[in-house]
N, C-alpha and C positions, 0 to 999 in steps of 0.2 A: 557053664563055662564063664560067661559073662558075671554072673557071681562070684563068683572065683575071685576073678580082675580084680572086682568092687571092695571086697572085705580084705585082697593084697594090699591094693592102696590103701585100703584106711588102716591098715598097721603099720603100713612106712611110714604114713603118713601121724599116725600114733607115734611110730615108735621116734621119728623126728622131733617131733614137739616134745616128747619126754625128754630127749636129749638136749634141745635146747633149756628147758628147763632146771636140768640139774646143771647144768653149764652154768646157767644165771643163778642161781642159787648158790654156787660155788663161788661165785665172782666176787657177790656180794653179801658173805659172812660177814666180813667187816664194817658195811655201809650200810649206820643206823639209817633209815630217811627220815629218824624225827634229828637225829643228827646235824643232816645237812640242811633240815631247814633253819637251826642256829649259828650257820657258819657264817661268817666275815671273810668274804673274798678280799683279798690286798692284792694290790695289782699296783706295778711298779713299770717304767718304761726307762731304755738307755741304760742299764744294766750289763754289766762285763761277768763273762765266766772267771770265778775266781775274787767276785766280792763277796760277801760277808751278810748275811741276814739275820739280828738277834731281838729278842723280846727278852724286855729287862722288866722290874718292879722297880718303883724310884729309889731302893737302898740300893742298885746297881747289879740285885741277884739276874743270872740269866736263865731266863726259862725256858727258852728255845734257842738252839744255833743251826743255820744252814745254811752250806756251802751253794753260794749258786752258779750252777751247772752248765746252764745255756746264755748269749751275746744277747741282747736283743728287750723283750718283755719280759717280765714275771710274772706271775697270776696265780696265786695260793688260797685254797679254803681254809677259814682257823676258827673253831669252836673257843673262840674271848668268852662267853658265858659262864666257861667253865673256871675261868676264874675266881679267885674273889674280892669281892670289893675293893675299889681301890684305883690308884692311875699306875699306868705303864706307858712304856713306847717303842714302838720298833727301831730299830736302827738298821740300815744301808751302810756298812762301811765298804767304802771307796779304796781306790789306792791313796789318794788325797785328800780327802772329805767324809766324813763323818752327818749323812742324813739322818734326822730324827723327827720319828712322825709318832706324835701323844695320842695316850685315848685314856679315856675313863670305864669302869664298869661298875655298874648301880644295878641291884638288884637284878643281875643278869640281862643286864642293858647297857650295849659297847655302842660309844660315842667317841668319835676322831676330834679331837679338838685342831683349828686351822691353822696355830702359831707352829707351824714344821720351821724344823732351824737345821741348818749347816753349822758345821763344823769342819774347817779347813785345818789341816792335821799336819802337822811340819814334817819337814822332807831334809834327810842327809844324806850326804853322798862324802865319799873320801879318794883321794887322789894323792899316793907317793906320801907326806908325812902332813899333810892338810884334811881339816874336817870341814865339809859346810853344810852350814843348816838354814833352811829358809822356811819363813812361814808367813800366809796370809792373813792379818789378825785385822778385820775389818771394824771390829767393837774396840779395835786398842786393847785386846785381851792379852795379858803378859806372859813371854815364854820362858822359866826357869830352868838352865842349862846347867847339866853337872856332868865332866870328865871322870871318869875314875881310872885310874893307874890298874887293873886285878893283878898284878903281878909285887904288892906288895906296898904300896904306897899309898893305895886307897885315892880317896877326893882328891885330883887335883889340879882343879879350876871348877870355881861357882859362878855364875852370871845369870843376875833378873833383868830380860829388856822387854820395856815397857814404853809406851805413848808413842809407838809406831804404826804405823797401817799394813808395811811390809820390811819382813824382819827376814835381812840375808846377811851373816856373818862366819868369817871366817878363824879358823882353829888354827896353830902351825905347834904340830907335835914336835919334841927334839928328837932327830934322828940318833943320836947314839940311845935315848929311851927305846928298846925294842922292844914290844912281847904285845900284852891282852889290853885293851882296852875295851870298857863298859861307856856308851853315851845315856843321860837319862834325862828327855826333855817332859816339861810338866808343863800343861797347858788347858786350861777350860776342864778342870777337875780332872783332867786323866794325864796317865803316863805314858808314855811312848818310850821302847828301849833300843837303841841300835850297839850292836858290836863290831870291833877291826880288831886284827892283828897286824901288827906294825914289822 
C-alpha cells in the first residue's frame, strides 16, 4: 500500500514537471537566449501614452515605429546588432518636442553617442478666421510658413522667420474665403502639416 502512495506521487509529481516543461517550452519558441544576450535595453522615463517611438538610418528611412502604450517608463529590449554598419537614432516624438538619441554599429557593436538633442516642434492652433503658430527655436533655427488656399488658389501666403528665440505669430484669414485650407511649416529638416476648414 504504502508503495502505491510512493510510485502515485512520483507520477503527479512526473506528470507536473512535464507539464511545466512543455508550458516553458511553449513560451519560449520565440526567445533565442543567444538573442537576448545581444539586445540593447532602452529605457526611457516621463513618457505619455500616445507618443511616438521610431528608429531611423540617417537617410531618414524608418525602421521601427511604436506607439507607446503606457504614462509613466519605458523599458524595451532591441537586437541593434542586427543591423548594419552604420549610425542611426531613436527618436521620442513628444506632442512638442522631438528627442533624439544617436548610436553607431561597428561590426555588431551598438554604441549611444551622448550629443541627444531636442527638437521643439511648432504648435498651431485656429480660432473663428485666425491661425497661430508658435515655436521655440532656441539655436535661432528658422520657421518656413506656407498657407495654401485647397480650394483652388493654391499658395497663398509665404513667410521665413528667422533670428528669434520664440516665434508666436498670428494669420487673419478673409472671412468671405470659405472652404480647405493646408498649413505647412518647415523647420530643423522636417515638415509639420496642419489642416482647417473655414
Amino acid at each position: 500500500m504504502k508503495n502505491k502512495k510512493t510510485t502515485l506521487r512520483k507520477m503527479i509529481l512526473t506528470g507536473a514537471m512535464f507539464i511545466a516543461l512543455i508550458s516553458n517550452a511553449t513560451n519560449g519558441l520565440n526567445n533565442d537566449p543567444k538573442s537576448d544576450s545581444k539586445k540593447t535595453t532602452f529605457t526611457l522615463n516621463n513618457v505619455k501614452q500616445g507618443n511616438q517611438l521610431i528608429i531611423k538610418d540617417l537617410n531618414g528611412i524608418i525602421l521601427y515605429k511604436e506607439l507607446i502604450k503606457n504614462t509613466g517608463s519605458y523599458s524595451k529590449g532591441f537586437d541593434l546588432t542586427s543591423l548594419p554598419d552604420g549610425s542611426y537614432v531613436f527618436e521620442l516624438e513628444k506632442d512638442f518636442e522631438i528627442k533624439s538619441f544617436p548610436f553607431t554599429v561597428t561590426a555588431k557593436k551598438v554604441e549611444f553617442k551622448e550629443n541627444e538633442t531636442t527638437i521643439h516642434k511648432p504648435f498651431v492652433s485656429f480660432k473663428d478666421n485666425y491661425i497661430y503658430v508658435s515655436k521655440l527655436a532656441l539655436n535661432n533655427e528658422p520657421l518656413d510658413v506656407k498657407i495654401y488656399y485647397t480650394d483652388g488658389a493654391g499658395l497663398i501666403f509665404s513667410e521665413n522667420i528667422k533670428d528669434t528665440k520664440v516665434i508666436e505669430k498670428v494669420y487673419k484669414l478673409a472671412l468671405k474665403a470659405k472652404g480647405d485650407y493646408k498649413i505647412v511649416l518647415s523647420s530643423n529638416g522636417r515638415e509639420y502639416y496642419e489642416y482647417l476648414t473655414l
